[in-house]
C-alpha positions in Angstrom: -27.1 -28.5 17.2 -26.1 -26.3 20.2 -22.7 -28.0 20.9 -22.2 -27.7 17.2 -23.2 -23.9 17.1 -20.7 -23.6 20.8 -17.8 -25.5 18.7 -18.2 -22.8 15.8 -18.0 -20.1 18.1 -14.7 -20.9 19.9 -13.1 -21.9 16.9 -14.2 -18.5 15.7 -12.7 -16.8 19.4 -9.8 -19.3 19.0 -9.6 -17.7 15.0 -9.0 -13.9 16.4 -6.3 -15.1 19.0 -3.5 -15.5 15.8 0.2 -16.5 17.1 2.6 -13.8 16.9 5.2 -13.1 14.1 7.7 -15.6 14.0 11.3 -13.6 12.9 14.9 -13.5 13.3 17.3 -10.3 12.2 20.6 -10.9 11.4 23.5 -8.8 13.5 24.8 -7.8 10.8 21.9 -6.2 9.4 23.1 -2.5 10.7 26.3 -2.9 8.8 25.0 -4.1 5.5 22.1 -1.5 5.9 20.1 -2.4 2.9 18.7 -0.1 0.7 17.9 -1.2 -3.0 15.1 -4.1 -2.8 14.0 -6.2 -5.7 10.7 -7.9 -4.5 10.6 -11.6 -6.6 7.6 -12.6 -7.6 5.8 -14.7 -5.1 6.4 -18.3 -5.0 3.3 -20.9 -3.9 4.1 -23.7 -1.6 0.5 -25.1 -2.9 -1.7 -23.5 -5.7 -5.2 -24.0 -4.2 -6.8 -21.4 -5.6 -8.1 -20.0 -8.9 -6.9 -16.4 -8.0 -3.4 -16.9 -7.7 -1.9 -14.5 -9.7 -4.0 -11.5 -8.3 -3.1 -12.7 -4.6 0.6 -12.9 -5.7 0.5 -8.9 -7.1 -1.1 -8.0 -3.9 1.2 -9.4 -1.9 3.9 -7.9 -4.0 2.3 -4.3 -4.5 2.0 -4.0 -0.8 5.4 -5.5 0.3 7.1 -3.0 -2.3 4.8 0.2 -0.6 5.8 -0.8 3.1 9.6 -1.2 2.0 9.3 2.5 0.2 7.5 3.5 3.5 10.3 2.4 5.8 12.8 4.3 3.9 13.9 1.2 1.2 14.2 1.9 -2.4 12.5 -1.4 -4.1 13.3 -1.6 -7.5 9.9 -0.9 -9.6 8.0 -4.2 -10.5 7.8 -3.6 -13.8 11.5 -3.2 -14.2 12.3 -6.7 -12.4 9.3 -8.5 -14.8 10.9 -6.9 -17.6 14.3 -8.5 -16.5 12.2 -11.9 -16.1 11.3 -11.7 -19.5 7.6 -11.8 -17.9 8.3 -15.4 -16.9 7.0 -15.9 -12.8 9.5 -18.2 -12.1 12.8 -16.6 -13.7 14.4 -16.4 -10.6 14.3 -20.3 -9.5 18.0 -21.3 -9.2 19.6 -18.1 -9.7 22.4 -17.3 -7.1 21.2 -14.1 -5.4 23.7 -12.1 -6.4 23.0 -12.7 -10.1 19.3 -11.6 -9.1 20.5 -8.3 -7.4 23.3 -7.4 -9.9 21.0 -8.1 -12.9 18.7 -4.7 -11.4 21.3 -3.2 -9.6 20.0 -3.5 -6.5 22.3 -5.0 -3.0 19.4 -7.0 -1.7 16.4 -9.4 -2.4 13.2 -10.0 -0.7 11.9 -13.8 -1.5 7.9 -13.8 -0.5 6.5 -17.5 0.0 3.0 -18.6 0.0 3.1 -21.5 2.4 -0.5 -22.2 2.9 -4.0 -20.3 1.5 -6.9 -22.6 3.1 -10.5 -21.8 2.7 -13.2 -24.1 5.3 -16.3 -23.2 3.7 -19.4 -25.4 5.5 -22.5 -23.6 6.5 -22.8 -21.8 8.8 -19.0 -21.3 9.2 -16.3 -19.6 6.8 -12.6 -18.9 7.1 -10.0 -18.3 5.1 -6.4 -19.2 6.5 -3.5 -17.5 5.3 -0.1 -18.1 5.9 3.2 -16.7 4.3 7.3 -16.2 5.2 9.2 -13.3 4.0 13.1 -13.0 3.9 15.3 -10.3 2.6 18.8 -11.3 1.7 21.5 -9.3 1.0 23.6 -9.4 -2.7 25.8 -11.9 -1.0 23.3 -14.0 -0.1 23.2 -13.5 3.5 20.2 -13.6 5.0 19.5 -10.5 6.9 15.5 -10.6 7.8 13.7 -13.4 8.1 9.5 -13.2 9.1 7.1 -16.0 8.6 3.5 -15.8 9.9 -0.3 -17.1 9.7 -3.9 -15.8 10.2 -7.2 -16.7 10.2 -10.7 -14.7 9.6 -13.4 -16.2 10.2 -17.4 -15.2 10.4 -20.6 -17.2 11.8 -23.7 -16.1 10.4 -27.2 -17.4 8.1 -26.2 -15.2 5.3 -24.0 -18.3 3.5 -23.2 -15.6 0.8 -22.5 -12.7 2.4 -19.7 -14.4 4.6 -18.3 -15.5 1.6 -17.6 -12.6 0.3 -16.7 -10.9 3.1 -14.4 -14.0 4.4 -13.1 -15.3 1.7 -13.9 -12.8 -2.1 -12.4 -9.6 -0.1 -8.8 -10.5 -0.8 -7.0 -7.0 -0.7 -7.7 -5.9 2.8 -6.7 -9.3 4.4 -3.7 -8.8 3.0 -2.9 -5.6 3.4 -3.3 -6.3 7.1 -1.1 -9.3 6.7 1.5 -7.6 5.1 1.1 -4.7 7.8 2.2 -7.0 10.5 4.7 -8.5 9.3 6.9 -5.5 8.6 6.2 -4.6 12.3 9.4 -6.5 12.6 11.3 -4.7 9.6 13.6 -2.2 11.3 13.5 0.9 8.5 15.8 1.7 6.6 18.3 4.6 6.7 16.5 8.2 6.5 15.7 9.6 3.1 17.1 13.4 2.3 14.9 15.5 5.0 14.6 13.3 7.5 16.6 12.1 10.3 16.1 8.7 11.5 18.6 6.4 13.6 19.0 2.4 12.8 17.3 1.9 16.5 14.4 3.7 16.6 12.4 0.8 15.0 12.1 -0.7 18.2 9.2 -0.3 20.9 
């Protein structure tokens, strides 16, 4: 029982150590200088869970807030459903530049679910999340690229209170994810009032 309690508790140590963001930024990023974004739905490597559609929104909602945050213009999610004709998967085998003149946008953020992995076995829960990003220009050049895993874990007697606070409380695991990964999004160009240079994004 103890080396099974001491092998729960350094996988839980092991859990909090994550691996950095994995990302690559095209030089020619500063030239194109994106500004108009349509955020695609979110596509699922592997649909493993009941919630799917909720997770996708999140993921969406929040990619779309940091973009307007780092001085992007995404293009309202309504507007690119509407131009989906509320099908998820519209967008599957479109050339991007169809996708970013059909909202008049110049560039395209693709958000992939690669893995959503939940270990639930008393007394141990964790929920692994993993997900890449990339934002391509209306040409179809890939400009930003970020892909990048967690996993939360908890050890504990309360089997149903570390579910829910594991594996139920979706929105705030994500909004950290999300958080993250645009650490490595340099912003965009200043909005009217503020000055901003293309470098300053970096530490």
């Amino acid at each position: 029982m103890k080396k099974t309690l001491v092998s729960i508790a350094l996988l839980l140590i092991l859990a909090g150590c994550g691996p950095a963001i994995k990302h690559t930024l095209s030089p020619e990023y500063g030239q194109i200088s994106p500004k108009k974004v349509v955020v695609l739905p979110v596509v699922w490597e592997k649909k493993s869970v009941q919630e799917t559609d909720a997770i996708s929104l999140l993921f969406r909602k929040m990619s779309s807030e940091k973009l307007f945050g780092l001085n992007y213009y995404p293009i309202p999610l309504e507007e690119v459903d509407r131009a989906g004709a509320g099908k998820p998967d519209w967008f599957v085998g479109k050339p991007v530049h169809e996708i970013a003149a059909l909202l008049n946008a110049d560039s395209v953020l693709f958000i992939r679910v690669t893995d959503w992995d939940k270990d639930d076995f008393t007394p141990y829960k964790s929920l692994e999340i993993a997900a890449s990003f990339e934002l391509a220009s209306a040409l179809g050049k890939s400009l930003w690229k970020a892909e990048y895993s967690t996993n939360e874990a908890d050890l504990g007697l309360d089997s149903r209170s570390m579910e829910l606070a594991v594996q139920k409380t979706f929105e705030p695991r994500i909004q950290r994810f999300v958080d993250a990964v645009f650490t490595t999004l340099p912003p965009g160009e200043a909005k009217s009032g503020q000055r901003k240079t293309y470098f300053q994004w970096l530490p």
